[in-house]
LOMAR-750845 format. One record per residue (C-alpha): residue number from 1; residue in one letter; x, y, z. Coordinates in steps of 0.05 Angstrom, whole numbers, always signed. Example, Ala and Ser with C-alpha at 12.3 -4.5 7.8 and 13.67 -1.06 7.14 Angstrom:
2
+-------+------+--------+--------+--------+
: dokol : roke :     c1 :     c2 :     c3 :
+-------+------+--------+--------+--------+
:     1 :    a :   +246 :    -90 :   +156 :
:     2 :    s :   +273 :    -21 :   +143 :
+-------+------+--------+--------+--------+
***
This chain:
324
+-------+------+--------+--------+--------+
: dokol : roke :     c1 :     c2 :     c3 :
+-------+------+--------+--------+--------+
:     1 :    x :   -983 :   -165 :    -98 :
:     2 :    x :   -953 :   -210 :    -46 :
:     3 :    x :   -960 :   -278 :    -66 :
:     4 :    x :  -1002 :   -329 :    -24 :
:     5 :    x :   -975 :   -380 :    +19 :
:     6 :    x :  -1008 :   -449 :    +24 :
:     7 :    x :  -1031 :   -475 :    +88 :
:     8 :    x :   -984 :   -524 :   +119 :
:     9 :    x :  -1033 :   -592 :   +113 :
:    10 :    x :  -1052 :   -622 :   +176 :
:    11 :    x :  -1066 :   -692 :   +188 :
:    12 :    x :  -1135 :   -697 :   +226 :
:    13 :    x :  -1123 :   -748 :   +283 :
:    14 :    x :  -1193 :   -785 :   +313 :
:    15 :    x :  -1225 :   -745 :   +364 :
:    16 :    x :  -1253 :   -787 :   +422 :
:    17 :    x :  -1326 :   -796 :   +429 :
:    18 :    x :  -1369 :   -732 :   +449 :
:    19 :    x :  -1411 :   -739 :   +508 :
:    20 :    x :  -1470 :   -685 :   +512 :
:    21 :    x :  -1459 :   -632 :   +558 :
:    22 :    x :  -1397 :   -653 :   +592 :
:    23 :    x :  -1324 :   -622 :   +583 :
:    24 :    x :  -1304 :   -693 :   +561 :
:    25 :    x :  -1300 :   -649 :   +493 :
:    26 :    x :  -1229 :   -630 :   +506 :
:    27 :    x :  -1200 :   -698 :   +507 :
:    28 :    x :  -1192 :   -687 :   +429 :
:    29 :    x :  -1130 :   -681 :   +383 :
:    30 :    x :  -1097 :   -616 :   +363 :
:    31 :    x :  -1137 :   -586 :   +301 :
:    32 :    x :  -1123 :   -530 :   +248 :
:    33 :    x :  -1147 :   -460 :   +269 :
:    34 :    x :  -1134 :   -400 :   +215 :
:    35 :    x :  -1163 :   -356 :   +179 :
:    36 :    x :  -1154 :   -330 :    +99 :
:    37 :    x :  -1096 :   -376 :    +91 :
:    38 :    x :  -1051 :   -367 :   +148 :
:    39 :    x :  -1047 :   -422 :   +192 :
:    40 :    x :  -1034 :   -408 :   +263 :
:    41 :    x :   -972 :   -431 :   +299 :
:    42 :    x :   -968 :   -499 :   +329 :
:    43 :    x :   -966 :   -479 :   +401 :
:    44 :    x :  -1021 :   -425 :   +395 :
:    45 :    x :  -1067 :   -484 :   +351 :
:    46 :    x :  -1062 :   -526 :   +414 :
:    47 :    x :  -1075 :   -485 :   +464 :
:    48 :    x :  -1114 :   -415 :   +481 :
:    49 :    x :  -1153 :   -414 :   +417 :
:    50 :    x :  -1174 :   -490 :   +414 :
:    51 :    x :  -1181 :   -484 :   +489 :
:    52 :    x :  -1227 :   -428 :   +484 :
:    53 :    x :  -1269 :   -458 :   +424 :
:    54 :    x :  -1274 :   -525 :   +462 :
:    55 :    x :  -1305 :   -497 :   +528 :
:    56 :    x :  -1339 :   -455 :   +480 :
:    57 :    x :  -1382 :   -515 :   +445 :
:    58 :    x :  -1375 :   -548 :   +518 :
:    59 :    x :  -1434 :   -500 :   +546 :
:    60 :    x :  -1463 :   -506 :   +480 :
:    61 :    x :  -1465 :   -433 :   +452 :
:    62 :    x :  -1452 :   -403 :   +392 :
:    63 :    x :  -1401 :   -339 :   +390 :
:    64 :    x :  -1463 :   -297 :   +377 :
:    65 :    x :  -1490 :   -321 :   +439 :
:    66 :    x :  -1431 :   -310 :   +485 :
:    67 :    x :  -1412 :   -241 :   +451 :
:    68 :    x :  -1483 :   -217 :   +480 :
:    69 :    x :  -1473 :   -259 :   +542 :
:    70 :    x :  -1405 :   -217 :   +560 :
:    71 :    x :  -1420 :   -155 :   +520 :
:    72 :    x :  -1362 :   -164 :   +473 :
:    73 :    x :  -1369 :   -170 :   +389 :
:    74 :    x :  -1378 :   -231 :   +362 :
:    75 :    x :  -1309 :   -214 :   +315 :
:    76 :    x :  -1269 :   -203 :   +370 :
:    77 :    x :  -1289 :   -270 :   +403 :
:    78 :    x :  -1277 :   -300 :   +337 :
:    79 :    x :  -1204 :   -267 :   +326 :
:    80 :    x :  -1195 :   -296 :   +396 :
:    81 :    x :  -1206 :   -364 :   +373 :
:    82 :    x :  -1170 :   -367 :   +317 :
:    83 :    x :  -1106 :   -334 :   +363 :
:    84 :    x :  -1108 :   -272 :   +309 :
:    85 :    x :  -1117 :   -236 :   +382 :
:    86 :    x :  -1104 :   -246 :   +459 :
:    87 :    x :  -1143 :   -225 :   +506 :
:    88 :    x :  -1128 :   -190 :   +570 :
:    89 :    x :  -1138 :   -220 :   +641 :
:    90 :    x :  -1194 :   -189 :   +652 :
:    91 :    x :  -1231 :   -209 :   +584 :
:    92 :    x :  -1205 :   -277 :   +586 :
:    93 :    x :  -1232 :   -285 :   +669 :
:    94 :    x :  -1291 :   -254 :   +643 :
:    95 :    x :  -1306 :   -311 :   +587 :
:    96 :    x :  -1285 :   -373 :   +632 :
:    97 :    x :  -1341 :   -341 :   +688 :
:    98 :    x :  -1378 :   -346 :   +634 :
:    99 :    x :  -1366 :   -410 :   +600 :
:   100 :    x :  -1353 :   -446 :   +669 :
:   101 :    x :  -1299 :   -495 :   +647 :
:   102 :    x :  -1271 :   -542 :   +704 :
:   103 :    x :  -1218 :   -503 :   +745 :
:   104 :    x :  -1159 :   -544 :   +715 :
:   105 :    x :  -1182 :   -529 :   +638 :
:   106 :    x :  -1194 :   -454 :   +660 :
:   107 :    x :  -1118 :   -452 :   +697 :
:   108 :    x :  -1096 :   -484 :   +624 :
:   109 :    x :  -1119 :   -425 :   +586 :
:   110 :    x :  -1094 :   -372 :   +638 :
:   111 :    x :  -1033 :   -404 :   +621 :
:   112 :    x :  -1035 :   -417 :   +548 :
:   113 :    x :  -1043 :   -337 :   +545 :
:   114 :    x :   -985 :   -324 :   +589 :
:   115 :    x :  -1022 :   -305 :   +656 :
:   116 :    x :  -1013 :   -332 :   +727 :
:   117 :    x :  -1063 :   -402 :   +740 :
:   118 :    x :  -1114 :   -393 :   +797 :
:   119 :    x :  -1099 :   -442 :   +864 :
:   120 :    x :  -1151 :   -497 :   +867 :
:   121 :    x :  -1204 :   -479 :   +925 :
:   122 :    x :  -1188 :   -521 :   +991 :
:   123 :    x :  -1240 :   -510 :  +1042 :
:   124 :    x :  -1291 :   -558 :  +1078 :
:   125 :    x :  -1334 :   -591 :  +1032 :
:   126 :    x :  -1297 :   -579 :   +963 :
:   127 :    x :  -1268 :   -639 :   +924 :
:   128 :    x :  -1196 :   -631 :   +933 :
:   129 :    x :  -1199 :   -613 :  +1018 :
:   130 :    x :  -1235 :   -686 :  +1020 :
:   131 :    x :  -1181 :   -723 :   +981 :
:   132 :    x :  -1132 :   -682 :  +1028 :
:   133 :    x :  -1170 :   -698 :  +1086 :
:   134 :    x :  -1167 :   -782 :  +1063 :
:   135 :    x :  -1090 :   -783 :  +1052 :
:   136 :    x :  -1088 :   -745 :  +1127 :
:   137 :    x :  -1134 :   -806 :  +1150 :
:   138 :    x :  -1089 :   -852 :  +1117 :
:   139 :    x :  -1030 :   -829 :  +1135 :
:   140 :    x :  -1050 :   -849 :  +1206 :
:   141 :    x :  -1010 :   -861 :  +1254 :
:   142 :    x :   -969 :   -821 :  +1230 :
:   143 :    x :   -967 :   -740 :  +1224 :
:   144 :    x :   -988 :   -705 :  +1167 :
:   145 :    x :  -1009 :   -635 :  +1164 :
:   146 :    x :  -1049 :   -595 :  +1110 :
:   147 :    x :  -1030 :   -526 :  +1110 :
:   148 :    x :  -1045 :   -459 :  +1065 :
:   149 :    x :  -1002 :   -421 :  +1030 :
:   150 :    x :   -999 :   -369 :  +1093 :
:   151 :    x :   -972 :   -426 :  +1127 :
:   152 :    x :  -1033 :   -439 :  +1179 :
:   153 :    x :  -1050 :   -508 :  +1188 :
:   154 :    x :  -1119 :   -524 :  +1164 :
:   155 :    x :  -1116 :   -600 :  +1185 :
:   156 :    x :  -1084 :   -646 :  +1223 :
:   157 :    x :  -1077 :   -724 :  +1217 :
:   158 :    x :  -1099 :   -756 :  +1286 :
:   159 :    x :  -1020 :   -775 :  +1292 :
:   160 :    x :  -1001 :   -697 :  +1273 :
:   161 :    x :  -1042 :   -675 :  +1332 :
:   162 :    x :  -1014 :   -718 :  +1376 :
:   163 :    x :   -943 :   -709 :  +1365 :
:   164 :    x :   -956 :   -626 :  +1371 :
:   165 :    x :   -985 :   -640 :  +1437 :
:   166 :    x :   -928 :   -672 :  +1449 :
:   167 :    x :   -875 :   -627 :  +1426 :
:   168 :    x :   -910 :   -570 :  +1447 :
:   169 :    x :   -964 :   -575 :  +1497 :
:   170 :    x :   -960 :   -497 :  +1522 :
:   171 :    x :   -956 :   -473 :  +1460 :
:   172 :    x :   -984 :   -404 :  +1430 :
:   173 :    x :   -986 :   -410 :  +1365 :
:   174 :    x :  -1051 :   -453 :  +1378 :
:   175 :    x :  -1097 :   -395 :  +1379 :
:   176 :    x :  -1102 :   -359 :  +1312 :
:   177 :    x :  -1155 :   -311 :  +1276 :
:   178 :    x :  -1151 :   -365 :  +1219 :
:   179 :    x :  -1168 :   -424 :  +1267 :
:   180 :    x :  -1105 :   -461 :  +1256 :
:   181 :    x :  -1038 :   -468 :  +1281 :
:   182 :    x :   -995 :   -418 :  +1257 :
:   183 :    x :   -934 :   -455 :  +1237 :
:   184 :    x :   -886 :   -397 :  +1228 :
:   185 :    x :   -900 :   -372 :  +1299 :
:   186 :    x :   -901 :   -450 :  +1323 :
:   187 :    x :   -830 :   -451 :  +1299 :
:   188 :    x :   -810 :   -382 :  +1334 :
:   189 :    x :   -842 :   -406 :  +1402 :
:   190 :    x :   -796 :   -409 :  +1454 :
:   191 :    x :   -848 :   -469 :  +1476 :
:   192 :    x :   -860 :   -485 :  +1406 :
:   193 :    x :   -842 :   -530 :  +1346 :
:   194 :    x :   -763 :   -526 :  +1359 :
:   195 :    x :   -770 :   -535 :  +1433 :
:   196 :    x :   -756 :   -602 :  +1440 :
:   197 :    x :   -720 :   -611 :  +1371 :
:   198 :    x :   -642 :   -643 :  +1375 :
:   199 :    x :   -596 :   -591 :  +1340 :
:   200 :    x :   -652 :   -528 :  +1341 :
:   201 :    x :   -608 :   -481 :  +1303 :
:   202 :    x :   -596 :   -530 :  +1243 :
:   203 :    x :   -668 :   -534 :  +1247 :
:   204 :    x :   -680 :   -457 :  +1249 :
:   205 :    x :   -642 :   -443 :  +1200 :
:   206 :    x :   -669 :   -492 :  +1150 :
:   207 :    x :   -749 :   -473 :  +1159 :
:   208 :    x :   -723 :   -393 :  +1162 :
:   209 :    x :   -693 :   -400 :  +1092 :
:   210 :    x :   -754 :   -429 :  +1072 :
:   211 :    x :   -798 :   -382 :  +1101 :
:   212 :    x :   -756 :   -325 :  +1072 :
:   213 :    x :   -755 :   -361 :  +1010 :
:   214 :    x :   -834 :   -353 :   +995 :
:   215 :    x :   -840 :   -283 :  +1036 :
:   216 :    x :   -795 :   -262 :   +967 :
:   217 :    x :   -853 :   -289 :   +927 :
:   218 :    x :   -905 :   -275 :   +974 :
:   219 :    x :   -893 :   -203 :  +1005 :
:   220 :    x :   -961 :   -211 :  +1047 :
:   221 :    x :   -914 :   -269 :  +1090 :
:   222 :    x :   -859 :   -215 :  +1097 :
:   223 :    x :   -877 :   -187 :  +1174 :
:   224 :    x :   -887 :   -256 :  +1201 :
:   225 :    x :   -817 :   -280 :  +1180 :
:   226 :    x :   -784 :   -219 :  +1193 :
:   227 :    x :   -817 :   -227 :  +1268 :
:   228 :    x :   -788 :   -301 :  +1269 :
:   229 :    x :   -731 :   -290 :  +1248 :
:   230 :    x :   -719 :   -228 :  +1300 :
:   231 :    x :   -734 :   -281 :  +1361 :
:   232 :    x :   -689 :   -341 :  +1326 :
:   233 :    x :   -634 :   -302 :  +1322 :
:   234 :    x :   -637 :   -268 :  +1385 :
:   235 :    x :   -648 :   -344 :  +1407 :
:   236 :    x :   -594 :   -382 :  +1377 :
:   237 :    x :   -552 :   -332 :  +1340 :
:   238 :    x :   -526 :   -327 :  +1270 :
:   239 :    x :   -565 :   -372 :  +1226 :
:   240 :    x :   -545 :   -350 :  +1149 :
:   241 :    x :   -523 :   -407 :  +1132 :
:   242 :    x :   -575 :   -465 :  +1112 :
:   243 :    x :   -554 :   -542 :  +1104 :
:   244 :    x :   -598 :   -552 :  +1047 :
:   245 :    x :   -629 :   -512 :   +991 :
:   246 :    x :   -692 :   -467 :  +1009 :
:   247 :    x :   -733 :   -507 :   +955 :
:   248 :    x :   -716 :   -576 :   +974 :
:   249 :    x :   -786 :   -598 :  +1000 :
:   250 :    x :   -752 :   -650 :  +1052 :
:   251 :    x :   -724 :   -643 :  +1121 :
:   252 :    x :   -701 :   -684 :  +1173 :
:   253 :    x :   -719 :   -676 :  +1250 :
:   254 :    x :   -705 :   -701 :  +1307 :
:   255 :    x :   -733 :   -690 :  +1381 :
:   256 :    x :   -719 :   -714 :  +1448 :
:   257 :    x :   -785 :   -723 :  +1470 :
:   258 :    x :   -815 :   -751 :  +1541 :
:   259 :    x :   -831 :   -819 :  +1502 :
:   260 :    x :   -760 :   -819 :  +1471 :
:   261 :    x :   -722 :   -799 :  +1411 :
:   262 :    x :   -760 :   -793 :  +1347 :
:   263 :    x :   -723 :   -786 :  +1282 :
:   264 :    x :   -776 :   -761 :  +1220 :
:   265 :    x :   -762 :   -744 :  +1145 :
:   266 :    x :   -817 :   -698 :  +1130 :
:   267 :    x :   -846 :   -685 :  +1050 :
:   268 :    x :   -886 :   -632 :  +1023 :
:   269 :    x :   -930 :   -637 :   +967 :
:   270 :    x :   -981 :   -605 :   +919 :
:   271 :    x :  -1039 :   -644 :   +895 :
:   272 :    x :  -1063 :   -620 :   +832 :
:   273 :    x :  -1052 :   -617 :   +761 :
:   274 :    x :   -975 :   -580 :   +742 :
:   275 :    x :  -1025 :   -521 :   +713 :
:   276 :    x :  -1064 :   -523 :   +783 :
:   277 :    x :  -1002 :   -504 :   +827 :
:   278 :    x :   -987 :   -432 :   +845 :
:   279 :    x :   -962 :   -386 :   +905 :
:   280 :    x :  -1033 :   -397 :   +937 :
:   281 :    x :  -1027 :   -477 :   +932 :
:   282 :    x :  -1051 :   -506 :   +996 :
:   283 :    x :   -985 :   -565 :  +1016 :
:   284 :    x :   -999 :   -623 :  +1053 :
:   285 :    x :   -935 :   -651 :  +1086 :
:   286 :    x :   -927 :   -724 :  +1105 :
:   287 :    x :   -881 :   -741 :  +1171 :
:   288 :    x :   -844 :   -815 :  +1164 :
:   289 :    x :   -806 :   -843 :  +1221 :
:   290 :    x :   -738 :   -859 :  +1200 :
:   291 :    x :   -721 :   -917 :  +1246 :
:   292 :    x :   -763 :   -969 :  +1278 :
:   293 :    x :   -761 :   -933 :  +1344 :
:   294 :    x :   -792 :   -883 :  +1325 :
:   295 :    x :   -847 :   -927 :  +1291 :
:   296 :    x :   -853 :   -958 :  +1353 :
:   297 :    x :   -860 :   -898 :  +1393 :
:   298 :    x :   -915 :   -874 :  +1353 :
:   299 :    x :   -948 :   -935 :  +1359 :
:   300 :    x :   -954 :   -945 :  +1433 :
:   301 :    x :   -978 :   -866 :  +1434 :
:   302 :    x :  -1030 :   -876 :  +1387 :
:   303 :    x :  -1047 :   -947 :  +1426 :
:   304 :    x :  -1043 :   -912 :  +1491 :
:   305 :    x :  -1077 :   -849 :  +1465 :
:   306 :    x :  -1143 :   -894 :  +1437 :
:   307 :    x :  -1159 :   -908 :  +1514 :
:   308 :    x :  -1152 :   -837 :  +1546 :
:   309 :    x :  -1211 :   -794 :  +1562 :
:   310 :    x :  -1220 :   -739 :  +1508 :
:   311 :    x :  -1172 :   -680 :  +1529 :
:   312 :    x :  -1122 :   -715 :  +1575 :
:   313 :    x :  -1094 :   -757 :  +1516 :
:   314 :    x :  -1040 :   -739 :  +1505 :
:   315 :    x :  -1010 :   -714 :  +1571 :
:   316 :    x :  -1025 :   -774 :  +1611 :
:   317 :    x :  -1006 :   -827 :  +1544 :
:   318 :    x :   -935 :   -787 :  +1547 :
:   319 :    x :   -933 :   -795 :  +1625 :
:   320 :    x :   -944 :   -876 :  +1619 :
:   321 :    x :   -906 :   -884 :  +1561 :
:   322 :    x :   -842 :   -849 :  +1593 :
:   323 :    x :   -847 :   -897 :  +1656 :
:   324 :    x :   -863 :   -963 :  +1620 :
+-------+------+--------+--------+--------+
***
């Protein structure tokens, strides 16, 4: 007969306090899963199995009671927490509707068994739109834009409106079936994004290999770049070559605008936890003026735009500025 092996021993670390009925049972230290002497490996005993067992006793029921709860056997749910058995997508989506774990701890165990995390919902009136929504506040003067991963803008800072009525007042890319700006066709606009912009083609060319860039990832992108790309190029020309790398999520613009010339570096960013982010990630991306000038500018439009009439803002605060 095959001799036995002994359990590597495991030191038990302290688990933090358990609060009833509250997922605050995953802060806890890695512990032994295994069954009939075999110990489980140290990357599986940390993550899917203890995962699962932990939003398990989260909700409070017993593997009897979730087995009837999802119509599965209560030794398959067990094999599955001791990782002598992985579920597929399906069963594993199936016991986190279930088991209702916060999003980030469910994203954890998609990834822990080797699937694809869900994006975090962003929409009016869920958690992580508000907190978007207060860095857009706070970011004001200055523009910031939240956008999805389809690249429609979903919000716009009080400064980020502004300087798009400025840039492009006569724009059509402001009426979408999503209700946002459509920044791929802002950026293809003849009147649009690049209208104003100093050195449009190094500009073009920049945002098109980034657009191209996702459309690889994200096929359902694929007819609006090819679209925008068709009226660049017939626009400014050849534009193959890109000054910076697709995934660098920085760019520099500048525009000679009625109020003068405006010099940003733009950032975008995911919130979230690392397991939270995916191809469906809603960005926000923050505009900084790079010289005081700029600041300036943006300033005396958001000074001059505080005491127009709702509407004419921004044409008549560009008008004054221009002949101050």
């Amino acid at each position: 007969m095959p001799s036995q092996r002994a359990a590597p021993s495991v030191t038990a670390m302290p688990r933090q306090p358990k609060r009833s009925g509250g997922f605050e049972t995953f802060v806890s230290a890695p512990t032994a899963l295994g069954t009939g002497g075999t110990s489980a490996s140290a990357s599986d005993r940390t993550s899917l199995g203890e995962l699962l067992r932990a939003a398990r006793a989260a909700r409070g029921l017993s593997q009897m009671e979730l087995s009837l709860r999802i119509g599965v056997s209560q030794r398959h749910l067990r094999f599955l927490e001791v990782n002598r058995s992985r579920p597929s997508r399906g069963m594993l989506l199936t016991i986190l509707d279930e088991l209702k774990p916060p999003q980030s701890i469910r994203n954890a165990t998609l990834i822990a068994a080797g699937f694809a995390p869900e994006a975090l919902a962003v929409r009016a009136g869920t958690p992580l739109f508000g907190l978007m929504q207060n860095m857009l506040d706070a970011h004001d003067p200055l523009p910031a834009v939240v956008f999805d991963a389809h690249w429609y803008a979903q919000s716009l800072s009080v400064g980020g409106r502004r300087l798009c009525q400025l840039l492009m007042p006569r724009a059509r890319s402001w009426a979408t079936q999503s209700g946002g700006l459509d920044m791929i066709d802002a950026v293809a606009d003849p009147a649009g994004f690049l209208a104003m912009a100093r050195e449009p083609e190094r500009a073009a060319a920049i945002l098109l290999a980034q657009f191209w860039t996702e459309a690889w990832a994200r096929p359902a992108l694929f007819g609006r770049v090819k679209a925008c790309d068709e009226e660049l190029r017939a626009r400014y020309g050849r534009l193959d070559d890109s000054p910076r790398d697709a995934g660098t999520p920085h760019i520099r613009l500048c525009f000679d605008t009625p109020i003068g010339v405006l010099r940003f570096s733009c950032f975008q960013s995911i919130p979230g936890l690392p397991q939270d982010i995916s191809t469906m990630s809603h960005r926000i991306e923050l505009w900084y003026p790079e010289d005081q000038p700029t600041r300036a500018a943006l300033d005396r439009l958001a000074k001059a735009d505080d005491t127009a009439p709702t509407g004419l803002a921004t044409s008549r605060t560009a008008h004054a500025i221009r002949h101050r």
